[in-house]
N, C-alpha and C positions, 0 to 999 in steps of 0.2 A: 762208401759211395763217393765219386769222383764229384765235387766241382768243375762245373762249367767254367770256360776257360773267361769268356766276359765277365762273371761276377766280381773276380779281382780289377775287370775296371770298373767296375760301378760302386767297390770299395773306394781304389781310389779317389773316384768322383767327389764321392759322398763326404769324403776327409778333407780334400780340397777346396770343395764348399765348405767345411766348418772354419779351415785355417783363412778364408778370404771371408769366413765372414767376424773374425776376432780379430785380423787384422783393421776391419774397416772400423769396429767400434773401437777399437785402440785410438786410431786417427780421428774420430769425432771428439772421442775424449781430449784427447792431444791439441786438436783445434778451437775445442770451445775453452781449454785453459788459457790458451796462448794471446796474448795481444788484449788491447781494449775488448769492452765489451761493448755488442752491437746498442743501439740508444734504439729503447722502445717507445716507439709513438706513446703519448698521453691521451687517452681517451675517456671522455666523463663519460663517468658510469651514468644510464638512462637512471632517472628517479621513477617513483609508476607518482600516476597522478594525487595532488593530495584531496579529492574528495570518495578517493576507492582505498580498500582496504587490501594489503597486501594477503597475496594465499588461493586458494582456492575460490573460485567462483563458478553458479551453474549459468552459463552463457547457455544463446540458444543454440550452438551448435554442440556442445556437450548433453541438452537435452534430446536434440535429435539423436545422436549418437546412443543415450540409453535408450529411445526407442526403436533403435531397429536393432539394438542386440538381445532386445529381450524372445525370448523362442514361444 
């Protein structure tokens, strides 16, 4: 059975997307070694309040929530 004459380019496509796409992680790799490192903002972590308990809690919209999925 003969091969359609386009499938050999939609191989090649197919190849050339994968070499452009190992090329590009080569180059992020390549670039996040190179040079300083970018300086991450310092952000305080939010503390939760100290008269609630950290975890799960049934708020009122979590009880709404089990009343309308019950069937």
């Amino acid at each position: 059975m003969a091969e359609p004459k386009n499938a050999v380019h939609r191989r090649t496509m197919v190849a050339g997307a994968g070499a452009v796409g190992a090329l590009a992680a080569v180059a992020a790799l390549v670039a996040g070694k190179s040079g300083a490192a970018p300086e991450t903002p310092q952000v305080a972590e939010a503390q939760p309040p100290a008269d609630t308990a950290a975890g799960y809690r049934l708020s009122d919209h979590v009880k709404r929530y089990y009343q309308t999925a019950r069937i």
